[in-house]
N, C-alpha and C positions, 0 to 999 in steps of 0.2 A: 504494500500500500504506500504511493509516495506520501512524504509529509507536506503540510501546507504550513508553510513560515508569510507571515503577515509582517506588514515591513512595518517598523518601527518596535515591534514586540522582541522579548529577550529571550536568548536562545533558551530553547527547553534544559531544565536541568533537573537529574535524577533524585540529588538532595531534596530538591525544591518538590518532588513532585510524591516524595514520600513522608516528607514532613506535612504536607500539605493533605494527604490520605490519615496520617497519624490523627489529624486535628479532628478529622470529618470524624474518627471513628473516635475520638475522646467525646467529641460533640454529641454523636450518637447515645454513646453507655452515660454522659450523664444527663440526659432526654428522657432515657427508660428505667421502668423499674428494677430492670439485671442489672448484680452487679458486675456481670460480664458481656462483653459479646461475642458471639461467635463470627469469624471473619471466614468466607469461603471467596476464593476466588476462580475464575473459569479463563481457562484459557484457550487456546486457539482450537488447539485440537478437542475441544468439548468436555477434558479433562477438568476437574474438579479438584479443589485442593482446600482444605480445613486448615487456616494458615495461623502460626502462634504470633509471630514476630514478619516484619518484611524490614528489609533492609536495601540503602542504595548503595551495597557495594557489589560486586566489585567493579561498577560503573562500566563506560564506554557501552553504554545502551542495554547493560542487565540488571538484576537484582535479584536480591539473593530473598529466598521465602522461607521461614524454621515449619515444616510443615509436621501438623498430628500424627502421627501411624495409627493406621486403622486397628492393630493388634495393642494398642492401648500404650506401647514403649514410648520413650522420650522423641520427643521431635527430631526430625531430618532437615537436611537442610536442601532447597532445591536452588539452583540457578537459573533463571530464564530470561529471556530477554523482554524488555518493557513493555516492547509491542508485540508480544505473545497472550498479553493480559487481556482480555475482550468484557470483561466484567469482575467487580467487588459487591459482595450483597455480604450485606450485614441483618443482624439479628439478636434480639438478647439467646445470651447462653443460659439456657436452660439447667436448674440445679444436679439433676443427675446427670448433665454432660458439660460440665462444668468445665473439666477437664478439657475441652475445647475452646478456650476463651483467647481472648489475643493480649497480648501484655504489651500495653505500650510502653519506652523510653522511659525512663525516669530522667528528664533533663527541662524538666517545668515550664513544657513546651503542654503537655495535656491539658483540660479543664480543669479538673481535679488538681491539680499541684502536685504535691511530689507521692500523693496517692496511686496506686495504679490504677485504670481509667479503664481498662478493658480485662 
């Protein structure tokens, strides 16, 4: 898909556009009554991902995703590229799947303050 750059606009940046995701979903969890959210993301290939953490490294157009294991074990870590991502949907996590929730940053960028927010 080519990109479309709009002149006068600042080049896309992947910090920027994950910090900027970070805020939607502190904004989210504290709008609702969970104190979690569950973040799923979909990607190109119609794959589905139950994401703990996203991160912009290791840049030059990917990002790095801690994703849930279906088999309950600690998160993995996926790499993909930006524009692999076709959709984020959010949700409160629900208390028996708690264990699905997304942990934002602690760097008092969240709603919440230095509380964790997802």
């Amino acid at each position: 898909m080519p990109e479309l750059w709009i002149p006068g606009a600042a080049e896309p940046s992947l910090d920027d556009f994950v910090t900027r995701v970070h805020k939607q979903i502190g904004q989210y969890t504290a709008s609702h009554a969970a104190e979690q959210s569950e973040v799923q993301i979909e990607l190109a290939d119609g794959g589905r991902l139950s994401v703990q953490a996203l991160s912009a490294e290791p840049g030059y157009g990917f990002v790095t995703l801690a994703v849930h294991r279906n088999d309950g074990g600690g998160p993995e870590q996926v790499i993909v590229p930006v524009n692999a991502i076709r959709r984020i949907d959010l949700g409160p996590a629900e208390a028996d799947r708690a264990r699905f929730g997304f942990a934002l940053p602690d760097d008092g960028t969240n709603e919440r303050g230095a509380e964790p927010a997802a």
